[in-house]
Structures are given as structure tokens and as C-alpha cells.
PAFILO-276721 format. One line per field, with one value per residue (C-alpha): x, y, z. Coordinates in steps of 0.25 Angstrom, whole numbers. Each point is the difference from the previous one (the first is absolute). Layout:
residues N
xx: (X_...)
yy: (Y_...)
zz: (Z_...)
//
This chain:
residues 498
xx: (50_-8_-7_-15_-1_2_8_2_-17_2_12_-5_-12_9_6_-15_-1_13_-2_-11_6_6_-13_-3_17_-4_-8_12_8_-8_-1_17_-1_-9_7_14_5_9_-10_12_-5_-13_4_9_-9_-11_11_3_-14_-4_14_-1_-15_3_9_-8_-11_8_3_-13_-14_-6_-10_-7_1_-3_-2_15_5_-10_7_13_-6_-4_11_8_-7_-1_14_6_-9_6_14_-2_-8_14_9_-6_4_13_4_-6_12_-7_0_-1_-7_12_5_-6_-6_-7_-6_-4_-7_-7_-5_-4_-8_-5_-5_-4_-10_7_6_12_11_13_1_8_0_-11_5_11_-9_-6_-17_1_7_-10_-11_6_-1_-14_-3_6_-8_-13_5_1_-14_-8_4_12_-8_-14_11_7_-15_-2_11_-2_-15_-1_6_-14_0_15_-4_-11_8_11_-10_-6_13_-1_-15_-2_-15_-8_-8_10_-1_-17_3_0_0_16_11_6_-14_1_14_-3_-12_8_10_-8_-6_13_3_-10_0_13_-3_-12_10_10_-13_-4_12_3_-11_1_12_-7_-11_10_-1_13_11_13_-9_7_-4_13_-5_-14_6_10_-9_-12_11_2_-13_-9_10_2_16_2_13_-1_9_0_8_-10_-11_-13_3_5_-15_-13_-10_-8_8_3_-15_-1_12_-6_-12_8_10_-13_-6_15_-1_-18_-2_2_-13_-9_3_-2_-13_-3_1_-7_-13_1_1_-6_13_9_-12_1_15_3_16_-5_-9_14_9_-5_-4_16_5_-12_2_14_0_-10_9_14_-8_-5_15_5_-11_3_16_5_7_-11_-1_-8_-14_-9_-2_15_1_-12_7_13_-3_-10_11_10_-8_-7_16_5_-12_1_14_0_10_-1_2_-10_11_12_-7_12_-3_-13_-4_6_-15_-4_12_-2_-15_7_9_-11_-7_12_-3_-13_-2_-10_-11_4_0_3_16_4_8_2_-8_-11_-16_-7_10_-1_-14_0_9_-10_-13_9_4_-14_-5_10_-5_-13_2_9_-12_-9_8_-12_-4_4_2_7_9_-8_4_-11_-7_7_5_16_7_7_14_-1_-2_13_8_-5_6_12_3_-1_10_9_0_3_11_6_-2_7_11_3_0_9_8_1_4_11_5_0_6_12_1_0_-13_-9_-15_-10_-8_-14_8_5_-14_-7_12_-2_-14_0_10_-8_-13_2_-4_12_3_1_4_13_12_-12_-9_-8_9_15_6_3_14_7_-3_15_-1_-3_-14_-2_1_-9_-11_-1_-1_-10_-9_0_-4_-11_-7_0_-7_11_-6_8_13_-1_-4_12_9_-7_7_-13_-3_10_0_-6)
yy: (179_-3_-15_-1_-14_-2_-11_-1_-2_-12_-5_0_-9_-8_-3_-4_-9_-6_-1_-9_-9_-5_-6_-10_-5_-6_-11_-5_2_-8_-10_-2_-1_-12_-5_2_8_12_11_11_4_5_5_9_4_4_9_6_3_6_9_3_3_9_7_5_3_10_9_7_1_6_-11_9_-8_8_-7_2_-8_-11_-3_0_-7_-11_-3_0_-9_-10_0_2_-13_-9_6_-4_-13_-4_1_-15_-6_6_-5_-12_-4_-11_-1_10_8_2_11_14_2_-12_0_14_-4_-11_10_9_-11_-3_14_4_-13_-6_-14_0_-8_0_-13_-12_-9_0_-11_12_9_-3_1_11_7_-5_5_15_-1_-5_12_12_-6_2_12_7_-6_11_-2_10_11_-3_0_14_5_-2_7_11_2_11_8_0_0_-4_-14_-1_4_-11_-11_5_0_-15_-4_9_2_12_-6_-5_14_-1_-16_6_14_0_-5_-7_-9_-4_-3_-8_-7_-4_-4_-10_-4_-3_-7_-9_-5_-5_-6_-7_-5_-6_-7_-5_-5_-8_-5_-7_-6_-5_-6_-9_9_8_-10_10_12_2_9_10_-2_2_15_3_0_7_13_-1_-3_9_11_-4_-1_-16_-3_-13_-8_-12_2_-9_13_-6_-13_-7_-1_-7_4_5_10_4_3_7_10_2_6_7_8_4_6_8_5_6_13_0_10_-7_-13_9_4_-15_-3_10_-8_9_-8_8_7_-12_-3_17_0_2_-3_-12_-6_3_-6_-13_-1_2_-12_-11_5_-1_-11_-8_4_-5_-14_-1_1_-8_-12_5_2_-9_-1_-12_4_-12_2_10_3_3_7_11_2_1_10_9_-1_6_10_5_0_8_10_1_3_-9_-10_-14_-12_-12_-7_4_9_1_-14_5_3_15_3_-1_6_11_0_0_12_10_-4_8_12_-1_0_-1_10_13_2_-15_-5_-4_10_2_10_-6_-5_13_9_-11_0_14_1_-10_9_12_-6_-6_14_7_-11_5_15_-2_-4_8_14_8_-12_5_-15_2_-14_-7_-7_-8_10_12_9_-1_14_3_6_-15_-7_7_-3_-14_-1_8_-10_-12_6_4_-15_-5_8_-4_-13_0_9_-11_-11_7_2_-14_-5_9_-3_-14_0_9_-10_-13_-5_-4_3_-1_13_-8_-4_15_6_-9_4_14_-1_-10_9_16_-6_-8_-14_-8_-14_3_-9_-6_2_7_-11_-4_-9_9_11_14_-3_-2_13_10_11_12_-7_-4_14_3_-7_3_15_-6_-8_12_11_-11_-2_13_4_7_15_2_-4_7_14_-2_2_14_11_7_-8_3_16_10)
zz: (-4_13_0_2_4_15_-2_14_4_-11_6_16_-4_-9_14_6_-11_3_15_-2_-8_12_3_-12_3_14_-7_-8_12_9_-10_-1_15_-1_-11_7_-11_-1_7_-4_-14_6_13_-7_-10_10_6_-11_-4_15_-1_-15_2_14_-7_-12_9_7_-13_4_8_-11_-6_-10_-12_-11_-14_-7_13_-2_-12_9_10_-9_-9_12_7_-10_-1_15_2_-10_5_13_-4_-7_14_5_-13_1_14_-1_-12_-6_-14_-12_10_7_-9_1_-15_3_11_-3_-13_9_9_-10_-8_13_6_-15_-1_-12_5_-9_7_0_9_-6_11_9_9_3_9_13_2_7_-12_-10_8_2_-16_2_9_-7_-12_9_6_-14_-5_7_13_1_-7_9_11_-6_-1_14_6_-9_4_6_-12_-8_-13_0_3_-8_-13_6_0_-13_-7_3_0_-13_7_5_7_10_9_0_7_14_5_4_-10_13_2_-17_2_12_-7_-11_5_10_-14_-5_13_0_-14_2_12_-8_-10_12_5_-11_-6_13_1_-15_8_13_-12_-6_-14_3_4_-3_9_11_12_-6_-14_4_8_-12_-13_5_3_-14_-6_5_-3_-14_0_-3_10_3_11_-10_-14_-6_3_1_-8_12_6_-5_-7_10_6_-15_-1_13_-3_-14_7_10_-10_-7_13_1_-10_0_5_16_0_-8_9_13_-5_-7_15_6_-10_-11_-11_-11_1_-8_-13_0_-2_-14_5_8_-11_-9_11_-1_-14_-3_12_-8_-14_2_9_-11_-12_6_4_-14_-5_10_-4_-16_1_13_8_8_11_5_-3_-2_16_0_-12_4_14_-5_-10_10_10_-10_-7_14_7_-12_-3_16_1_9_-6_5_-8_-2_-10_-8_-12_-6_-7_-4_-15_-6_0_12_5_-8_6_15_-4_-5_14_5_-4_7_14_10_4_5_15_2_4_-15_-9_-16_-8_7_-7_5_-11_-10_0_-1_-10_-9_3_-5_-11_-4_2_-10_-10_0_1_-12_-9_7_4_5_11_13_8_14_6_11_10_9_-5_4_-10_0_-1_-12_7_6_-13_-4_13_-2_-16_6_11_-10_-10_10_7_-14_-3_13_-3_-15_6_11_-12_-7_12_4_-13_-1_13_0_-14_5_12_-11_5_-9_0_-11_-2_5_13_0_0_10_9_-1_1_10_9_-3_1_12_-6_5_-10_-13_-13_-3_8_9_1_13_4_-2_6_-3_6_-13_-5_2_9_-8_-4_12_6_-12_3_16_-7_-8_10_11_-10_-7_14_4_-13_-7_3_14_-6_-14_11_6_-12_-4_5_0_12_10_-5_7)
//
């Protein structure tokens, strides 16, 4: 059998990726030097990326990257990233980091988007360390597929079907004439809203209304806001600042996680373009409704949170953080009422718009998903009506309806198989974990939440969990992010058969 994948095409720009990624690691570098810290874990690391990423180039000059090694390329990536994202931790040998299964599922929570830690202590790890973390969270927002897109311009339609795979947009190929100008535009976008966050943030501090902001902090949470992914330097999350930076990351999480082209184009003055979004109008309805309901239970149910101020923000934070994927906390929700957990733990299943940096199943499927189903309703009583799906007025293809229902299922199925796994395991392992706590870890990890409920809870650690879950759940978070299709290609033999 002679494969049809030319695994080495893949594999060559796996290694332009990599080299690359010796760029984002001279931040934390220069950092430990200023700090006076060990500078070994990242000088390392850079040479191991420039040589690992050589040495992969070399494989082949041949750039024609057709679609089958795409798919390669892509779930390679994601993974070669968090491999080598995981050498710092390593070196540095500090804390449960230290050990390789952790510090790869770190790295992998990180480069995924998810925010799932597996840090004890953080006092252990230098700034430096905690701000790699930050940075590959950044890095796997949209940065590292904007950055992919780029170097893989001048392969055409190859780079548009990349940066599909991700935006889950059309439209993102009419932005410019070139893939290369879009990619470049976006990412400046991306870019700059982080940079607005940083501004912003320290200047609550400079203010008087931010206190605990540092210049670090006010560098490190933006990385990880914008993006969507929820590390934080603090283990308190976002409890550990005032109100008003609360507020202003609420607004922030929500911006990750809107469709990067409808904000391009709100900026460019076209504003019709957000009341014309049936997803937009759906977005925002689920992050108030929800927001509303879990404040009404909270003011119903208790805990006090201290007012009524403080209960509206701190339930907006959390339903925003979770529906986002982002995965910051506002306050220990694990003391909250079992309803309003509840509430928090369908927002995972949710997501943000599509195109943006955020991850799950995402609104736009969802809300195609209720038009379908609202549709069948009415052809059920009415079988000769002929009534087509709309979205913002466009009529929606019925082979996409079906990949849409097909998508949900299977995300579902993956997550009750990763519940059923993780109790299992941690049963043979004689840790005990409820089957609620189970779940919100398996969804947490596969749709790239983070904190879950329980022995998962904003303020815990994944570092309990024995090593056969934990190499379940990295499986779980890397095949999640990438939207399960590239990984599922891979384990078809039709695929690799000529």
C-alpha cells in the first residue's frame, strides 16, 4: 500500500511553526534576566525549537500543501507546540511542573485555550515561568493559526481552508485580496485589542481603582483574556483584584470571544452589520439571560455576595468566563447554590461566536440547531410547507444543517465517553470523585473550559488526577480545540490510502 499523504510537506512547515516559536520565548527570557532568574529553561528551549524546527524544514522544499496534509499539518502543530511548550516547565524544576505529564498537560491546557492547571504552588515558579504560560495561552488563541496562515500564504486556498478550519467563516478570504493581507489584519486586530486591555487595566491602577494591578499583572491577564483561555499568574484568578478590573475583563472576555470579522468590519463604521446578525443578537442574548438568571438565584438561593452590585458582577463574570471558555474566576462558585451551578455548567457547552478566539460547540451551531429544529416542528404539522433555515437572512444549506447536527452529537458523545473514563480511572486509582465533578472535568478539559465543579473548582488543580486520566484529558483538550475533524481523519485508513 503506497501512502497518499505526504506526510513530509506537513511535517516540513510543522518545523516553520516551530522555528517561530523561538520568538514569543525571548520575552520570558528577557524577563528572568531582569528578574535574575534561571534563563537556562528558555535558552534551551529556543534551541531546541530553532534545531527541532531546522530539521523538519529540511525534509522537503516541496510547499504544495494540498488538503489531506492540512489535516496533518494542523493536528501536528497543535501538538508539537504544546510538546515543546512543556521543555521550560521541565527545566525550570519547580513544583508539580517539574514532572513531564504535568507540565505537558499545562502546556497543552495552555496551547488548547483551556486554562486547566496543574499548579499547586504557585509561589514555586518564577515570573518569567508564569508569563511563558500566559504566552503560549496567547499564542494558541488565534495568534499561532493567524501566524501559521501567514507563512503558509502563498499556498492559496491551503491557507484559506487553515484559517477557516479556525474562524469557521467564509467570509474571511473576500477581507482582503491576499490570505497573507487578512492574516496580517487580523492579527494586528488581535494585537491591538490586547494592547487595549493592558492599557486599560493599568490605568484602573494608576487611578487608585486597582490596587493589586501591577505593571506584570496588567502585561499577563490581557495574554490571557483576549484569547479566551483564563491562566492567570494569581491562584485566586481574578478574585484577587477590585471590582473594576472585574468589569473591565467581563467586557474583554466577551470581545474574545465575537466574531473577529464582524469587529473588523464594526470598525471599519459598519455597524449594521452586528443588529443583522442573527448569531450576534443570539450571543448576547445567552451571556444576559444567563447572566440575569444565575443573579436571580444567587439573590433567591445565597450565597450573599454583598449586595446587589457584587451579586450582578460576579454572576456576569462567571457566566461570560464560562460561556467564553475563557475560564477565570470572580469567586469560589463551588460554594454557589447546586442551581446555579448547574446554570454555569450548561454555559459550558456553549461557546462564543464562531470566528472569534473562544472554543466548545460554539453559539453559531447552537443557534442553528434551534432554527432546525423549530423548523421540523412546523413541517411536522404541515408536511407539504417547503420552509428553508435562515441565517441573517441567508438561506443555510441543508448538507450544512446536517454536518452542524453531526458535529453536536459527536462532541457529545466525546464528552460522556471522557465521563465515563474519568470515573473509571479515578476509581481504579481510589480517588474519589462525584459523577457531577466527573462531568464538569471532562467538559471542562474537551471543550476547553478550564475550572470545573468539585475537586475541579476555580480555585483547584487538576494535579490530583492519576496519570492515565491525565493523559486522557490532554487527548481530550487537543482533539477539542482543533474541532475533532482533523483527529478523527487521521484514524481512517482511507486517509493515508492511495
Amino acid at each position: 500500500m503506497r501512502i497518499r499523504v505526504d506526510w513530509r510537506v506537513s511535517c516540513s512547515l510543522v518545523g516553520t511553526i516551530l522555528k517561530w516559536l523561538a520568538v514569543p520565548l525571548a520575552f520570558p527570557l528577557a524577563l528572568a534576566v531582569y528578574d535574575g532568574v534561571d534563563v537556562v529553561p528558555f535558552v534551551a528551549t529556543i534551541l531546541v525549537t530553532l534545531s527541532l524546527g531546522a530539521g523538519l524544514e529540511r525534509l522537503t522544499d516541496d510547499r504544495d500543501l494540498g488538503a489531506r496534509e492540512a489535516f496533518l499539518m494542523v493536528s501536528l502543530a497543535w501538538f508539537s507546540i504544546a510538546a515543546v511548550g512543556a521543555v521550560p516547565f521541565v527545566l525550570a524544576g519547580n513544583g508539580s511542573l517539574a514532572h513531564p505529564l504535568d507540565a505537558l498537560f499545562e502546556s497543552m491546557s495552555g496551547v488548547t485555550t483551556t486554562g486547566a492547571t496543574a499548579i499547586t504552588d504557585f509561589d514555586a515558579h518564577s515570573r518569567a515561568i508564569l508569563l511563558w504560560r500566559q504566552l503560549i495561552q496567547w499564542l494558541g488563541g488565534l495568534g499561532i493559526l493567524v501566524l501559521a496562515t501567514a507563512i503558509l500564504s502563498r499556498l492559496g486556498v491551503a491557507g484559506a481552508q487553515l484559517m477557516e478550519t479556525e474562524t469557521q467563516t467564509r467570509d474571511v478570504t473576500k477581507l482582503t485580496p491576499r490570505i497573507s493581507e487578512t492574516a496580517r489584519l487580523l492579527w494586528s486586530l488581535y494585537i491591538g485589542i490586547t494592547v487595549a486591555q493592558m492599557g486599560l487595566l493599568y490605568v484602573l491602577h494608576l487611578l487608585g481603582l486597582a490596587p493589586n494591578m501591577t505593571l506584570y499583572d496588567a502585561v499577563a491577564h490581557p495574554l490571557t483574556t483576549v484569547s479566551t483561555s483564563g491562566f492567570s499568574p494569581r491562584p485566586e484568578s481574578l478574585a484577587a483584584f477590585s471590582p473594576a478590573v472585574q468589569w473591565v475583563t467581563t467586557a474583554f472576555m466577551a470581545v474574545g470571544a465575537t466574531n473577529f470579522i464582524l469587529i473588523y468590519l464594526v470598525l471599519q463604521g459598519r455597524f449594521e452589520r452586528l443588529y443583522r446578525s442573527d448569531e450576534f443578537r443570539f450571543y448576547v442574548g445567552v451571556l444576559l439571560g444567563f447572566g440575569a438568571a444565575v443573579a436571580a438565584l444567587l439573590a433567591v438561593e445565597g450565597p450573599s455576595l454583598g449586595g446587589v452590585e457584587a451579586t450582578v458582577r460576579h454572576a456576569l463574570f462567571q457566566v461570560v468566563s464560562i460561556t467564553t471558555t475563557t475560564g477565570y474566576a470572580s469567586v469560589d462558585f463551588n460554594d454557589w447554590s447546586a442551581s446555579a451551578k448547574n446554570l454555569l455548567f450548561v454555559c459550558m457547552f456553549i461557546g462564543g461566536m464562531a470566528g472569534s478566539t473562544t472554543c466548545s460547540i460554539k453559539a453559531l451551531r447552537w443557534l442553528v440547531v434551534l432554527k432546525a429544529f423549530r423548523r421540523d416542528l412546523f413541517v411536522a404539522g404541515h408536511p407539504a410547507a417547503v420552509r428553508p433555515v435562515r441565517l441573517s437572512g441567508e438561506v443555510v444549506d441543508e448538507g450544512t444543517i446536517r454536518d452542524i447536527y453531526a458535529y453536536t452529537l459527536v462532541s457529545l458523545v466525546f464528552f460522556m465517553a471522557g465521563t465515563v473514563f474519568v470515573v473509571l480511572d479515578t476509581a481504579r486509582y481510589g480517588l474519589t470523585i462525584g459523577e457531577f465533578d466527573a462531568m464538569s472535568a471532562a467538559a471542562a478539559t474537551f471543550f476547553n473550559v478550564g475550572p470545573g465543579f468539585g475537586v475541579v473548582g476555580p480555585f483547584e488543580t487538576y494535579e490530583v488526577f492519576p496519570p492515565a486520566t491525565k493523559v486522557a484529558m490532554i487527548l481530550l483538550m487537543w482533539t477539542g480545540r482543533i474541532e475533532i475533524i482533523p483527529v478523527l481523519v487521521l484514524l481512517t485508513p482511507a486517509y493515508w490510502r492511495r
